[in-house]
C-alpha positions in Angstrom: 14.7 0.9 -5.4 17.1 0.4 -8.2 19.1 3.2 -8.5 20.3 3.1 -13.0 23.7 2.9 -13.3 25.6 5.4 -15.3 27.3 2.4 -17.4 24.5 1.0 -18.8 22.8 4.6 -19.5 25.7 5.6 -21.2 25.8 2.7 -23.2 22.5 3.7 -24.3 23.9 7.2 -25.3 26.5 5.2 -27.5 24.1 2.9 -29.2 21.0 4.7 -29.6 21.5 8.3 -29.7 25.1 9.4 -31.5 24.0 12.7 -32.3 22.5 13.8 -29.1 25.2 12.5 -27.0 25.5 15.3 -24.6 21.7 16.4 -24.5 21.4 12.8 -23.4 23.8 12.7 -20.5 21.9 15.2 -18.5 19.4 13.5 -18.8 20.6 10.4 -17.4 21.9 12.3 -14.6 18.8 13.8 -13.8 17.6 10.3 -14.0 20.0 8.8 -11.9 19.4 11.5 -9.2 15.6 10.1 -9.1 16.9 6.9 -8.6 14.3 5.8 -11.1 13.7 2.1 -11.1 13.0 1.3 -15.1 15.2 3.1 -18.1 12.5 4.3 -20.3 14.3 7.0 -22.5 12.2 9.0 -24.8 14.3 9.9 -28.0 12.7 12.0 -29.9 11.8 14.3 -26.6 15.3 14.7 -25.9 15.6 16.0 -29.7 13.4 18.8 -28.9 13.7 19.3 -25.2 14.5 23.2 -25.5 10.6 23.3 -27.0 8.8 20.9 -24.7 6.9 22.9 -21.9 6.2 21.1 -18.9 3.5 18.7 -18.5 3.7 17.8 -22.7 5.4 14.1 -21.9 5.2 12.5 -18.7 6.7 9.0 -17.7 6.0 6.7 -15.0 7.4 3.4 -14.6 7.7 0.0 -12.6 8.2 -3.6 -12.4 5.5 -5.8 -13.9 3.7 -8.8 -12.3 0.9 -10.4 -14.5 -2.2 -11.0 -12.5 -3.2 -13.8 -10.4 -4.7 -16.9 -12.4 -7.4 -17.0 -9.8 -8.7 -12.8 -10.2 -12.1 -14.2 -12.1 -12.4 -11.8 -15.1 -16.0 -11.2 -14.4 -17.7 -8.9 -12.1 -18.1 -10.9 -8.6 -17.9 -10.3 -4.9 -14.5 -12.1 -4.2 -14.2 -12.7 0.0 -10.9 -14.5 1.3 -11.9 -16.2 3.9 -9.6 -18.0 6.8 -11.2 -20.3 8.9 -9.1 -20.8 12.7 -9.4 -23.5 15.2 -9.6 -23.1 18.9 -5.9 -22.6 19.0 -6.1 -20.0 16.2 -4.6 -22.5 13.8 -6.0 -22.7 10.3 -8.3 -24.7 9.2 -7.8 -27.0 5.8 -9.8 -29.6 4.4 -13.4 -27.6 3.6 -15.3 -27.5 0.3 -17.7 -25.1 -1.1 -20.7 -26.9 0.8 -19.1 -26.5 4.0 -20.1 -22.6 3.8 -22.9 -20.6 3.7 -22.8 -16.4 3.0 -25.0 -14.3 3.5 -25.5 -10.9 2.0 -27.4 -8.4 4.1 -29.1 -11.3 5.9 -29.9 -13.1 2.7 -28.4 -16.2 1.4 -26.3 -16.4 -1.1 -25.0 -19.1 -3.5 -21.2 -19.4 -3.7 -20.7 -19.4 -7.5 -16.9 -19.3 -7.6 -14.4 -21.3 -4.9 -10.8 -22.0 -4.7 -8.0 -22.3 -2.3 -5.4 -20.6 -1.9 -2.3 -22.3 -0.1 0.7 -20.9 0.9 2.9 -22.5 -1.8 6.4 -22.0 0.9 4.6 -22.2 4.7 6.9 -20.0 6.5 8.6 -21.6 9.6 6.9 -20.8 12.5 8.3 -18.3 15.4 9.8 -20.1 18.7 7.1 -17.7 20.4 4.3 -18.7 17.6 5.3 -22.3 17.7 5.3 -22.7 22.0 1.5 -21.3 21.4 1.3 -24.4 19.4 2.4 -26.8 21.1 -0.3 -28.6 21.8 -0.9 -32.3 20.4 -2.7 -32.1 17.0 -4.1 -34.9 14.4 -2.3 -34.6 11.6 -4.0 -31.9 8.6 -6.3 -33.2 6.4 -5.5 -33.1 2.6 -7.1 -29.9 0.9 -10.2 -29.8 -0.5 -9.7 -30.8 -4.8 -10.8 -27.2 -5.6 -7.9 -25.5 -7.4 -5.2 -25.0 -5.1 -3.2 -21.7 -6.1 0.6 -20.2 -4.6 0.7 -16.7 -2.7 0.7 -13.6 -4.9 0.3 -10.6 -2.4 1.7 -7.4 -2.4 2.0 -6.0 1.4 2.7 -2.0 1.9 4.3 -2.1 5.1 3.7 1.8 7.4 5.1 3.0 9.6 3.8 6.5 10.9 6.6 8.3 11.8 4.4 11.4 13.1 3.0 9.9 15.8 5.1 6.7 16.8 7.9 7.9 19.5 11.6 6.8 19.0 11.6 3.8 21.4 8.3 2.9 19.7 9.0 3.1 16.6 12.5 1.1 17.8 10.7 -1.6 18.6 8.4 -1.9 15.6 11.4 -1.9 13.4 12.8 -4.7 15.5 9.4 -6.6 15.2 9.4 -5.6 11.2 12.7 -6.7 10.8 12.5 -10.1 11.7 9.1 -10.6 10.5 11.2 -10.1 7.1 13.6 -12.3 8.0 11.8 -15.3 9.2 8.5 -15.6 8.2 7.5 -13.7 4.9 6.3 -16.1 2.6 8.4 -16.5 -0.5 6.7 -14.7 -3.5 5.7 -11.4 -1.7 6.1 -8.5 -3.0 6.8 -5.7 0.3 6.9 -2.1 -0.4 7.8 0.6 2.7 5.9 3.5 3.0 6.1 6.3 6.0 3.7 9.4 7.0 6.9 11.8 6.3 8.3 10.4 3.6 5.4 8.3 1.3 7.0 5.5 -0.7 10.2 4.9 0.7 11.0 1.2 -1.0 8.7 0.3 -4.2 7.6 -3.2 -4.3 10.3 -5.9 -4.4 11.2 -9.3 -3.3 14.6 -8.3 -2.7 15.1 -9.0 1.3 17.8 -7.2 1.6 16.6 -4.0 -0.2 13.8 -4.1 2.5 15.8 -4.7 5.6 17.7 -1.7 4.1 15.2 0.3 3.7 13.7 -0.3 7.6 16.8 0.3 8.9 16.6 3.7 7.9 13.0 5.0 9.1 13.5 7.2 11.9 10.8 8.7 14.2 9.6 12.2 12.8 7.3 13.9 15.9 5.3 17.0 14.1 4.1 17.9 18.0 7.0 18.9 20.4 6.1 17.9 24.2 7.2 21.3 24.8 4.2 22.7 23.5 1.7 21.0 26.2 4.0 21.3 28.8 3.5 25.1 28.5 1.2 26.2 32.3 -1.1 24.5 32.1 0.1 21.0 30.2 -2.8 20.3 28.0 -2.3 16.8 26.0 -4.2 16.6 22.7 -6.9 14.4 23.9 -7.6 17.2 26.6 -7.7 19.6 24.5 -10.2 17.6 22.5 -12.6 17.5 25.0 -11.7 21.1 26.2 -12.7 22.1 22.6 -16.1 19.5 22.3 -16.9 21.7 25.9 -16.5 19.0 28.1 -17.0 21.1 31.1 -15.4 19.0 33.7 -11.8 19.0 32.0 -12.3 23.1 31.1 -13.0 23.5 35.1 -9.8 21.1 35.7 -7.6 22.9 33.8 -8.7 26.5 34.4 -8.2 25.4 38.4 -4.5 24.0 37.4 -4.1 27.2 35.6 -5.2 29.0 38.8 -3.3 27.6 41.2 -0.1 27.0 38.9 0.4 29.1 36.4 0.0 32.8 38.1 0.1 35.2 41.0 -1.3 34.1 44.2 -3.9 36.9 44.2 -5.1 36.5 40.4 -8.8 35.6 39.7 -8.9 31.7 38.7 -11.8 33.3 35.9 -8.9 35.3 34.3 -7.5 31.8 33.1 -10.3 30.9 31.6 -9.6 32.5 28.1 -5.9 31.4 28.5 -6.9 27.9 28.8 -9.4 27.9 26.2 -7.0 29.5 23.3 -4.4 27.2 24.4 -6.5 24.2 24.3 -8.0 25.3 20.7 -4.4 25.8 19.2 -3.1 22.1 21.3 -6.5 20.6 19.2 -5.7 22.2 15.8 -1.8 21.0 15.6 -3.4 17.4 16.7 -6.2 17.1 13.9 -3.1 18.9 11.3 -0.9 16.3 12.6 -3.5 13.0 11.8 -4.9 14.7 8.7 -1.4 14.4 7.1 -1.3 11.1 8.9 -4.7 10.0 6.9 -3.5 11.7 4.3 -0.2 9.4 4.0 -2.2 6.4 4.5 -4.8 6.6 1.6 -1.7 7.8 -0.8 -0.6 4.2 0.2 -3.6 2.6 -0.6 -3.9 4.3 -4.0 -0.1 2.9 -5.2 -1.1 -0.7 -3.2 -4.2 -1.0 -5.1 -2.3 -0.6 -8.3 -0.1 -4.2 -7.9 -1.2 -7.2 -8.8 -2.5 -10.1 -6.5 -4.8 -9.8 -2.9 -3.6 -7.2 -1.0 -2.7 -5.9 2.4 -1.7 -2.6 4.2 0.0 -3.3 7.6 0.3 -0.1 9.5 2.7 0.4 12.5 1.8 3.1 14.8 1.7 4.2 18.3 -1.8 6.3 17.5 -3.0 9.5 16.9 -6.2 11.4 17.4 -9.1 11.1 15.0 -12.2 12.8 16.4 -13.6 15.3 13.7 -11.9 13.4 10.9 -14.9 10.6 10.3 -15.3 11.9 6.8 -11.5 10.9 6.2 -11.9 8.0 7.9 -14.8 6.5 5.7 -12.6 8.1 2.5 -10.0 5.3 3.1 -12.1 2.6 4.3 -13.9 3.1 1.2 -11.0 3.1 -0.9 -10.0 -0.3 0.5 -13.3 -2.4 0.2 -13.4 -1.4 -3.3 -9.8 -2.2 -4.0 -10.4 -5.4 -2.0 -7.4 -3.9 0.5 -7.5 -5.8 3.7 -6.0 -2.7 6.5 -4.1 -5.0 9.7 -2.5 -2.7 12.6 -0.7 -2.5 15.3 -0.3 -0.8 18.1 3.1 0.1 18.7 2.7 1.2 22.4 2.2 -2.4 23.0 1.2 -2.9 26.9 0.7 0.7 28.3 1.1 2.4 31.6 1.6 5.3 32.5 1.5 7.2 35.9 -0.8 10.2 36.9 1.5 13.7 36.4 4.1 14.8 33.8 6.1 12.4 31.7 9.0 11.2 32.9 10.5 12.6 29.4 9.6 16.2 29.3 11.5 18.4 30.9 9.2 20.9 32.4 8.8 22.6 35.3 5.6 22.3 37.3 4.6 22.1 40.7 2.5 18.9 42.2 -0.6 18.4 40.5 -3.4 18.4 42.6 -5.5 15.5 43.6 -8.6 15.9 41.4 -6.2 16.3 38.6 -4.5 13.0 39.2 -7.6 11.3 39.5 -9.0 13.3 35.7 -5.5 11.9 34.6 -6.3 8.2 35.9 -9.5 8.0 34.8 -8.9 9.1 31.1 -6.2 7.1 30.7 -8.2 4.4 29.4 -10.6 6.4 27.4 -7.2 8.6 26.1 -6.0 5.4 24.8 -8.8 4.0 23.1 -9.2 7.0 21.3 -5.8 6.9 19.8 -6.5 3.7 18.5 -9.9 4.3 17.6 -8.8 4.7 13.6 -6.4 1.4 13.4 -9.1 -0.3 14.7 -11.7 1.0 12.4 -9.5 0.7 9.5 -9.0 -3.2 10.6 -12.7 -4.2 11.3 -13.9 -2.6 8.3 -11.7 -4.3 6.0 -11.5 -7.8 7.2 -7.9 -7.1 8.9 -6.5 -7.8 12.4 -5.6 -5.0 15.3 -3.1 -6.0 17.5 -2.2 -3.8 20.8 -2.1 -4.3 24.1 0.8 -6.8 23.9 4.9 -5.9 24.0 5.9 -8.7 21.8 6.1 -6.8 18.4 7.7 -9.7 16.7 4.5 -11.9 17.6 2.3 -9.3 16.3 4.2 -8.6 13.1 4.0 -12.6 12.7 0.2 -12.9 13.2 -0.7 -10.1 10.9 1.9 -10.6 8.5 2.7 -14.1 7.3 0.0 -15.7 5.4 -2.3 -18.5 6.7 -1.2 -21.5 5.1 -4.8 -22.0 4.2 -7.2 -19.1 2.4 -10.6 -20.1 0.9 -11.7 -18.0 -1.8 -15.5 -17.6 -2.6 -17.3 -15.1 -5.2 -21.1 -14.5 -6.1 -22.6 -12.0 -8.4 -22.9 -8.7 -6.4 -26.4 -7.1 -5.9 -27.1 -3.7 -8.0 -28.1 -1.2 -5.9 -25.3 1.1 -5.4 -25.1 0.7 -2.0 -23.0 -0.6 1.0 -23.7 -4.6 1.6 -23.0 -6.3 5.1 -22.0 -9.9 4.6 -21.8 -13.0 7.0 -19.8 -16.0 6.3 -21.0 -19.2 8.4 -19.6 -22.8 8.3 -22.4 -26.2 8.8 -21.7 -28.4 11.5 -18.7 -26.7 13.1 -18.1 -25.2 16.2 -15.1 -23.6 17.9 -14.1 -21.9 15.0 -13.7 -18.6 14.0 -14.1 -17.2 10.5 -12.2 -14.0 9.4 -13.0 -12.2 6.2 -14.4 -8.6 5.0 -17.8 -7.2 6.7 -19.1 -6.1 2.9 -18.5 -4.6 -0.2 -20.1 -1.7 -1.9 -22.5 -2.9 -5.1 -22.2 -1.7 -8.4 -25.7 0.5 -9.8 -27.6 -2.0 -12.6 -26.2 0.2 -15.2 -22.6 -0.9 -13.9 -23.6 -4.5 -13.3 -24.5 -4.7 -17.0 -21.6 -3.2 -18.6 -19.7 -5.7 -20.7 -16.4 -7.0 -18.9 -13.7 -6.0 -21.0 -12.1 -9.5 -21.9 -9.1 -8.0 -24.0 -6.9 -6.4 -21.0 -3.3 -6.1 -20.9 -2.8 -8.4 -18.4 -4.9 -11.3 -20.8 -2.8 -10.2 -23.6 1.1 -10.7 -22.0 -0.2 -13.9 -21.0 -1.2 -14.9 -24.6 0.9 -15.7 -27.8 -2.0 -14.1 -30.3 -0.1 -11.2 -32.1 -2.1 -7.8 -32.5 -1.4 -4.7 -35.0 -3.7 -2.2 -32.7 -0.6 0.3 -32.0 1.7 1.2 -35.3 5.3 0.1 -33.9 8.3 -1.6 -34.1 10.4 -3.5 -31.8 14.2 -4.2 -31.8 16.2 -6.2 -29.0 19.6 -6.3 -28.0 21.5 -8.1 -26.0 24.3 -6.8 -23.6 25.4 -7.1 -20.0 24.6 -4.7 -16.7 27.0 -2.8 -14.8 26.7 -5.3 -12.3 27.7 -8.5 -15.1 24.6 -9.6 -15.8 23.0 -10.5 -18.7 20.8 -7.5 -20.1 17.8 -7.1 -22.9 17.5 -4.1 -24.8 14.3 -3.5 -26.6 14.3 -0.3 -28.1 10.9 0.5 -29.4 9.4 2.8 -32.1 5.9 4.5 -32.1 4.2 5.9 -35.4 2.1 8.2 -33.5 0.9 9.8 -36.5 -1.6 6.5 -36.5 -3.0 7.2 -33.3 -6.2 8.9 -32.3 -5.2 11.8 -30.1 -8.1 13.8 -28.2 -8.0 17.5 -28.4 -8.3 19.1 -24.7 -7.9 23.2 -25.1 -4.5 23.2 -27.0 -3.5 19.9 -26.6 -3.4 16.5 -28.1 -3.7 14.2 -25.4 -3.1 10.8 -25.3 -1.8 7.9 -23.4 0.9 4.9 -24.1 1.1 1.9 -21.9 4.0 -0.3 -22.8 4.7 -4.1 -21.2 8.1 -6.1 -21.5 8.0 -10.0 -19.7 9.7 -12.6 -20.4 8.9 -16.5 -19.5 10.9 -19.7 -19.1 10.5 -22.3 -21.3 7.5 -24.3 -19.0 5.7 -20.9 -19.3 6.6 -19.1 -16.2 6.5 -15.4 -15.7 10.2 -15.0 -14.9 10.4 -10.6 -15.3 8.4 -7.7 -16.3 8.2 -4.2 -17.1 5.5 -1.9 -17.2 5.8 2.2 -18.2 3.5 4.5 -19.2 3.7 7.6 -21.3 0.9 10.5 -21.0 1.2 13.1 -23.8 -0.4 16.2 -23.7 1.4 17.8 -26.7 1.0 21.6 -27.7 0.6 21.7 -32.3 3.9 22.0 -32.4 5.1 19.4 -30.6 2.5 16.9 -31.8 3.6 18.3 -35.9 7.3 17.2 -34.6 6.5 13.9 -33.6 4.5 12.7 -35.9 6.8 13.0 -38.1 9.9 11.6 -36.2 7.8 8.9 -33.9 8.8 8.4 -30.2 11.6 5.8 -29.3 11.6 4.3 -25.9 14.1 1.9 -24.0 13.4 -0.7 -22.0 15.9 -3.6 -20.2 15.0 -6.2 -18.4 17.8 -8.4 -16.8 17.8 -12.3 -16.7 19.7 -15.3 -16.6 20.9 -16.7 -19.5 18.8 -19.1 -21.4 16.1 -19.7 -23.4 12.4 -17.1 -22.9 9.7 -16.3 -24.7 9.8 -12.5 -25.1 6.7 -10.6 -25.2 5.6 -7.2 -26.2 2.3 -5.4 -25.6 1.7 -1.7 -25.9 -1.7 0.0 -25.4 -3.1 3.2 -26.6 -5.9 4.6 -23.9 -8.6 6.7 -26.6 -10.1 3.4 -28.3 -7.9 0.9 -26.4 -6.4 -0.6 -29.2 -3.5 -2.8 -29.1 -0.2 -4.5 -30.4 1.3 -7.7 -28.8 4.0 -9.9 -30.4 6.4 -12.6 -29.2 9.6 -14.0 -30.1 11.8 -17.1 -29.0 15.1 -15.5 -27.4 18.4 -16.9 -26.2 20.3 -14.7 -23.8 23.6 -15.2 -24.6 
């Protein structure tokens, strides 16, 4: 995250805001200590701060990237689709009549088909390219569908709940040189963990990233203490302690019995014992992978808020999920209708572990007893599964990959990570019934092939289907050159340079919120600004953005204040020198009306 530096804040205290020059400062500490990420000072607030209550003005702010070119701006069942060879290489060369879809067993005509190819193929892993090895024709040419460069944004997760130290060592290993070696150029990678939410924003910056990974550290909510108490009862015991599975409850109250007390005390007293302790082992499990959950659709909510396909790679050694299906289906369904594809892996890698008590807590217990050993042998497996039981749900109902059962982390982060150099692209119109939609992709004439994509999407009601598609959309707008009047402001630029040297654009901007429609909610005017900065080269490429938005809930007198003094924000965006094309949208949320303008710049 870019932290603001007190230079270039000040310098706005100079230029913009002579009068309020101390009032100001505080402010821009405050700021700085948020590390926040775009300068987006409101003016007029700071004017009346000692009158504002809380929740009256709130900002939130972050880079900008335009939307993909290929995101169809009508209402269609987009499925990315990677075709793989037997050696799991991918396959180029198709065309729209190579496939056939089917949507809950019905065919389906394609209506819309690209491809998408990696426009910088990463260079392959020595462990990747050994798999590879084998003799190969050379590619054929891609099919003359519109070919179109990566634009994914990737939240990278690592669950530092339930992933142990030397786990979670290892995944950061695996991460690290994933980022290294073989992300493809144009991605935009955000960190997230279960203790600490968004950890990096989204960035190309490699560095920023490998920074960032460096400092995740493992952040166990369950002590090993705890179930090492007489008699040890792991989480997954407890579980089926607690769903009255009565072999384990006999197990344990025996271990209790012949472990845990005085020679001449009833094995039934130890039933109660083993039960309460079993119920509270359960309840600081499911606590423990509710917050996990919780973590996890948090990151999907930010993820599904970037621009371009996305992906949500989780890193975790597993946790327990029984009782939390409702959960479960709450972020899968958040991901199919984001169009999020969910990949994991299993940190554990290739696991074994002996019958008895961890090598690595330090309890004290006598043998355990054969029966015992052999309930500990025989649940391994099932223990296991059940860990893993949400990554892999997550991955098979979005179209995403689970990898486990393997130690080389670096392979895994490589096969679920990097993008296939080929990705075919197909849409048709979505039925309207509201309801969940299995689909099948299937290629003619091929064989030993697989086909990866999403199991289905969720279909819009008819009243949804025929809702107009709103065609005027920020994103259509900073792409234009058409200038609109919709918002009542004015725009001023400046040029300067950063702390760091480089060149730096000011735009101050002024908003005559007098003009707006406000709604009235109880004693509020509420209303909501969304303000866009980009510039492009020359030949029309997007070369920076920024993107803030202002939500105003404004008691009368606040709203009689600032209608008559407007609201100034500040916004820099930092850039080579050269020639751009500057341009400016802002966005009122009531009647979604809209200004956009552009201007020819030279950075000096």
């Amino acid at each position: 995250m870019y932290v603001v530096p007190k230079v270039a804040l000040t310098r706005l205290v100079d230029t913009f805001l002579p009068n309020e020059k101390m009032r100001l400062i505080h402010t821009v500490r405050r700021l700085q200590n948020a590390e926040v990420a775009l300068v987006f000072v409101v003016s007029a607030l700071l004017c009346a701060a000692q009158t504002l209550s809380p929740g009256e003005i709130r900002i939130t702010s972050r880079p900008y990237f335009p939307q993909s070119p290929i995101r169809v701006q009508t209402r269609m069942v987009e499925l990315e689709v990677v075709v793989r060879d037997s050696h799991g290489r991918p396959v180029p060369g198709l065309t729209k009549d190579d496939f056939m879809v089917y949507d809950a067993h019905k065919p389906r005509d394609i209506t819309s088909f690209f491809v998408a190819a990696s426009s910088a193929p990463p260079n392959e892993s020595p462990k990747v390219a050994k798999e590879a090895a084998a003799p190969q024709a050379a590619p054929a040419p891609l099919s003359t569908a519109q070919t179109v460069p990566s634009d994914r944004s990737i939240a990278l997760f690592f669950d530092d709940f339930n992933t142990p130290t030397g786990d979670l060592a290892r995944a950061k290993t695996g991460a690290t040189r994933f980022i290294k070696e073989a992300s493809t150029r144009g991605d935009r990678i955000a960190l997230f963990t279960a203790s600490g939410g968004v950890i990096l924003n989204f960035t190309s910056d490699t560095a920023a990233i490998l920074a960032a990974i460096a400092h995740v550290e493992a952040h166990p909510r369950m002590s090993s203490s705890n179930m090492g108490t007489c008699p040890r009862i792991t989480p997954y015991e407890a579980y089926r302690i607690v769903a009255e599975d009565p072999m384990v409850t006999d197990l344990k109250v025996e271990e209790a019995c012949h472990q845990c007390g005085a020679a001449d005390t009833p094995c039934a007293w130890f039933t109660s014992m083993v039960l309460a302790q079993a119920n509270q082992t359960w309840d600081q499990a499911r606590v423990d992978s509710q917050a996990t959950l919780d973590a996890i659709k948090a990151t999907l909510v930010q993820l599904a808020r970037m621009p371009g396909r996305h992906m949500l790679l989780i890193a975790s050694s597993g946790f327990m999920s029984e009782t939390l299906d409702q959960q479960l289906d709450g972020i899968i369904n958040v991901a199919v209708r984001e169009g999020i594809v969910i990949n994991s892996l299993d940190a554990k890698g290739l696991y074994a572990e002996a019958p008895g008590t961890p090598l690595n807590e330090t309890v004290e217990s006598v043998e355990s007893s054969l029966k015992i050993m052999i309930l500990q042998i025989e649940s391994l497996g099932d223990r296991l599964m059940s860990e893993d039981s949400a990554m892999a749900r997550f991955a098979e109902s979005t179209g995403g990959l689970l990898f486990q059962n393997n130690n080389d982390l670096d392979l895994g982060f490589y096969r679920l990570g990097v993008m296939p150099s080929v990705v075919y692209l197909l849409g048709f119109p979505p039925a309207e019934d509201g309801v969940y939609h299995k689909i099948k992709v299937e290629l003619r004439n091929a064989s030993h092939i697989s086909i990866h994509t999403r199991p289905g999407y969720f279909a819009p009601t008819n009243s949804q289907a025929n809702e107009p598609v709103p065609a005027d959309t920020i994103d259509s707008q900073i792409r234009g050159s058409v200038e609109k009047t919709g918002v009542p402001a004015t725009i001023i630029e400046k040029f300067g340079v950063s702390a760091s040297g480089s060149p730096l654009l000011t735009i101050q901007t002024h908003v005559d919120i007098q003009k707006l429609t406000f709604q009235q909610q109880k004693d509020r005017q509420v209303q909501m600004l969304t303000f866009v900065a980009a510039l492009y080269d020359p030949q029309g490429k997007f070369v920076t953005g920024k993107e803030a938005e202002m939500s105003l809930a404004l008691k009368p007198e606040s709203f009689d204040y600032f209608s008559k003094t407007g609201i100034n924000g500040v916004m820099q965006l930092e850039a080579p020198r050269g020639a751009y094309r500057f341009r400016m949208v802002i966005q009122e949320a009531v009647h979604g009306n809209m200004s956009a303008t552009s201007k020819n710049l030279q950075i000096p």
